[in-house]
N, C-alpha and C positions, 0 to 999 in steps of 0.2 A: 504494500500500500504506500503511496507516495503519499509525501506531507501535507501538499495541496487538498489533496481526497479526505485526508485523514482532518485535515481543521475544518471542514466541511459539517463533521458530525460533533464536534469537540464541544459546542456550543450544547446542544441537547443533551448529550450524556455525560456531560460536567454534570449538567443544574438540578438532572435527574440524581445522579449519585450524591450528590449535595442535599437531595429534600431528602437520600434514605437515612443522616447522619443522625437525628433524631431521634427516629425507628429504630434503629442500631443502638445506640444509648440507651434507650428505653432496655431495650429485648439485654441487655449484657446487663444491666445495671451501671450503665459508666456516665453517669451525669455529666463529668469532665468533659467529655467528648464534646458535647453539646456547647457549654461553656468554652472549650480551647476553638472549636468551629466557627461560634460566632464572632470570635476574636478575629481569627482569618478572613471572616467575609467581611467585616467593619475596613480592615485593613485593605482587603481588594478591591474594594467598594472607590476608598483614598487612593487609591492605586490607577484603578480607574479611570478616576476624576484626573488625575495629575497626568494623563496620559490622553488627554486631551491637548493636552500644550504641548509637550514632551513628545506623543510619538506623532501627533498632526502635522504640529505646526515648528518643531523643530525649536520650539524653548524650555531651556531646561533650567527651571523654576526649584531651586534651592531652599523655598521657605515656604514651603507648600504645607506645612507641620501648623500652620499660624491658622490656616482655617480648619483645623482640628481640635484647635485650643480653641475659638469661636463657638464653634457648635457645641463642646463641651462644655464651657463657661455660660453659654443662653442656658441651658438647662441648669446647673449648680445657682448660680448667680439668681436666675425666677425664683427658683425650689428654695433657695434661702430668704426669698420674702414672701415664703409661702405661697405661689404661684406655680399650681401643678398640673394646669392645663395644658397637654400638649400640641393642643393646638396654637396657644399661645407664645409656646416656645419654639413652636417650628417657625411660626412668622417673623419671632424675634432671632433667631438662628440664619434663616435664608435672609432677613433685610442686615443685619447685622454683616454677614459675608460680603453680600450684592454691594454695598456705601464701601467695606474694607477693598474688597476685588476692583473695582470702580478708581479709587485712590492709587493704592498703588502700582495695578496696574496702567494706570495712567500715568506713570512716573518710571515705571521701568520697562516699559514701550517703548519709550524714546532711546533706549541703549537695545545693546545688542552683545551677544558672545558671551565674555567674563563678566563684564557690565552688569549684565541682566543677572547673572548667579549671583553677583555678589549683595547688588540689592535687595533681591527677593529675599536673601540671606541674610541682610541690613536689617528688614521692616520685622520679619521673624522674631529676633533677636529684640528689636525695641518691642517688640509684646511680650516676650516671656519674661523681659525685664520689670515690663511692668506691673503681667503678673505677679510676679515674686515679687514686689513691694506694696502690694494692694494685701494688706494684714485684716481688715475686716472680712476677706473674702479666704484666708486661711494662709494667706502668701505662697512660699516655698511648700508648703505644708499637705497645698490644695486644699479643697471644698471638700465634705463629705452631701452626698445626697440622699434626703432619707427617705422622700419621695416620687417615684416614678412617674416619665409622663404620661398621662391619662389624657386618650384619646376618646372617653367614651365609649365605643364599643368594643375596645381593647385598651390594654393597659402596658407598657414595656416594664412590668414586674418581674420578671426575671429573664434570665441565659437562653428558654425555649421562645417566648415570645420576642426579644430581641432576634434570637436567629431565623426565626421565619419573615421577618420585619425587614430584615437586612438582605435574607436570599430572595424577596420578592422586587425590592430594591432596585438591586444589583441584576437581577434578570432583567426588569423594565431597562435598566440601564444598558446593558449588554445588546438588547433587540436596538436599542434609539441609537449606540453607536454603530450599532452595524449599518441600520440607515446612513448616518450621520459620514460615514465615511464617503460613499457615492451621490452623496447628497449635492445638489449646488455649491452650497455653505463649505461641506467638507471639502469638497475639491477645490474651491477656493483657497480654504485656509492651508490644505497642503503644499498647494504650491506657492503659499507663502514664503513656505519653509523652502521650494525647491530655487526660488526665480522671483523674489519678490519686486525688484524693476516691472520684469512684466505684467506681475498682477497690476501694480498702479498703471501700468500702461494701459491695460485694459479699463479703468477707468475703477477699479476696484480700490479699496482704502485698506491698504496691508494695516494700519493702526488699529482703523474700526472690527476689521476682522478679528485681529489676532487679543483685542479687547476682551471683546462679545465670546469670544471662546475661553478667555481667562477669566471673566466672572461666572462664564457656565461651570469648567471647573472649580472656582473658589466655592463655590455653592453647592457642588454635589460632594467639597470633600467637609465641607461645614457640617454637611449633612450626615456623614461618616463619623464624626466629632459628635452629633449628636445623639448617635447609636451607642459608642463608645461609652459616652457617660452615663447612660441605662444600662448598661451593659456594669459597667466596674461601680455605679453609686458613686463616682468620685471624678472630678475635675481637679486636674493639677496644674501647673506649671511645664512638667517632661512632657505634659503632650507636645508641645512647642519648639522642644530643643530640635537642634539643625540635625542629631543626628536620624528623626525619626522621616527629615523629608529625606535624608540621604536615605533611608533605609525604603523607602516607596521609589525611588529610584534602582534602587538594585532590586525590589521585585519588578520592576516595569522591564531593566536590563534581562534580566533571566528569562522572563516570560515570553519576551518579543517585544521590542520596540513598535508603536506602532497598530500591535493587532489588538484584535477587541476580548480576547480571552488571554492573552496573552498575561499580561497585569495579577488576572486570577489564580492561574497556574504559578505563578512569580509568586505572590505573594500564599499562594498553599506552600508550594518548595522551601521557602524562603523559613518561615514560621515552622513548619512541622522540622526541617531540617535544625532550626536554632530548639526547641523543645528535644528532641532525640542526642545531641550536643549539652545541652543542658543535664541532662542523666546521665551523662557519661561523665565528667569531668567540671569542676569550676571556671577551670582555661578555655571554657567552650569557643570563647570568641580567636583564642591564637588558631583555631581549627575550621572557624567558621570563615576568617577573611582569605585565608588560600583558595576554600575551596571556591566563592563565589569568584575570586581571581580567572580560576581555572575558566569556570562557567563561561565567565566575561571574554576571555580570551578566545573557547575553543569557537563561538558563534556571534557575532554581531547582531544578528536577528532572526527572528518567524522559527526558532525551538531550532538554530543551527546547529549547538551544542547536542541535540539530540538526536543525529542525522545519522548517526549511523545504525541505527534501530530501524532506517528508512532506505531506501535505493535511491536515493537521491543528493545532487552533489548542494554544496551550500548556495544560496541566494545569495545577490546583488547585494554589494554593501550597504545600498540607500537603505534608511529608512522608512523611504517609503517608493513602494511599486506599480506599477499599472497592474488593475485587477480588474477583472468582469467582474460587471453590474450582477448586485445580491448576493455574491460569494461571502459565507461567513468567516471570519480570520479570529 
């Protein structure tokens, strides 16, 4: 089976084996499972969203952790003036992102290359700072949350309801990128990333594009941030730290620059690989940075590192390729 054939199905029999982890927990008695899963799909979710910028449009956005801390903070920060509607915390969560995204993305639009990393990695850093000095809200310490949001017909009370919340999410999201990619907008915005003279040639606004696509993901990863914080009852400060956008970057590298499942698989590998490392030794991390080295090295993109499991020689370095129209990736 070639690769091509095989990401074809990857999309359906992910999401399927993804809805039997539950079932599975239940039938074993392993709770964990469910609780470590929904960890995973919060994070591919983030993953996702950052891979909007990253694998479309060719920015690579260093402080992508900062709308993680947003969506986790709308929720602690209501919940601590006793405000536990979440519906009120979803619209304080996504407008709270959309005014942040809006900002500095309009500030770090005008640079390009290191420029663009280092700001995004600038603005990052002046929140977590801030957090950490904001003592009524727990500082360093973070917020404890000791009630979930309540949607009315559902409630994110615990590990099961957060992980069906997130994998249905994360599916809507996964169908809207795979539009998104052949879409007008996407094809646009890629060749931002390939030829961006031409795009403005064409009469297109490489600014407004590449905008409009950083506050979609600032928003759907605010959104991950506010799964997150149902999920653990706690907003901190380390959601924010640099190294958690670097770490959405190495799932997105693993997975496939670029594709629409790609991110998911990256950050499954990424997480269940740092948990099985973690059981083995305290040094997990002197074992863990080789091996993504390796990963990083053996393929550039679309599961290269995986190629020989496949008859197929590696793909074009780009990050991004000519596809026929509807092809899932």
């Amino acid at each position: 089976m070639t690769l091509n054939k095989w990401t074809r199905f990857s999309l359906p029999v992910l999401f399927i084996l993804l809805a039997a982890i539950p079932f599975v927990a239940q039938a074993t008695d392993e709770p964990f499972y469910v609780t470590f899963f929904a960890r995973v799909l919060v994070y591919a979710l983030a993953a996702c969203a950052l891979n909007i910028v990253l694998g479309f449009a060719g920015l690579v956005s260093f402080g992508h952790a900062m709308f993680i801390g947003l969506g986790a903070y709308a929720v602690g920060i209501l919940g601590d003036y006793g405000i536990s509607n979440g519906w009120i915390q979803l619209a304080a969560c996504i407008g709270v992102c959309v005014v942040v995204a809006v900002m500095v993305g309009s500030v770090c639009l005008r640079t390009s290359g290191i420029g663009f990393i280092m700001i995004t990695l600038a603005f990052s850093q002046m929140l977590y700072f801030l957090m950490v000095s904001l003592t009524p809200f727990g500082g360093d310490d973070g917020l404890n949350i000791y009630e979930s949001s309540d949607f009315g017909l559902f409630t994110l009370s615990g590990s099961t309801e957060v992980y069906w919340a997130t994998w249905a999410l994360l599916l809507a999201l996964a169908l809207f990128l795979n539009r998104l990619r052949t879409s007008p907008f996407g094809m646009v915005l890629r060749a931002t990333h390939i030829n961006p003279r031409r795009v403005n040639a064409f009469g297109y606004s490489v600014f407004r594009v590449q905008l409009s696509a950083y506050v979609l993901s600032g928003v759907i990863t605010g959104l991950a941030g506010f799964l997150l914080a149902n999920l653990t009852a706690f907003a901190v400060p380390s959601y924010i730290a640099w190294h958690v956008s670097g770490e959405l970057i190495v799932m997105i590298v693993i997975g496939g620059i670029g594709l629409v499942t790609g991110p998911i698989f990256g950050a499954i590998i990424f997480l269940l690989l740092e948990e099985v490392l973690k059981g083995w030794t305290e040094h997990w991390m002197l074992i863990m940075g080789p091996i993504i080295v390796l990963i990083a090295l053996a393929g550039r993109n679309q599961f290269a590192w995986l190629k020989v499991f496949f008859n197929r020689p590696s793909s074009a370095p780009a990050a991004i390729e000519a596809q026929p129209a509807g092809e899932t990736r």
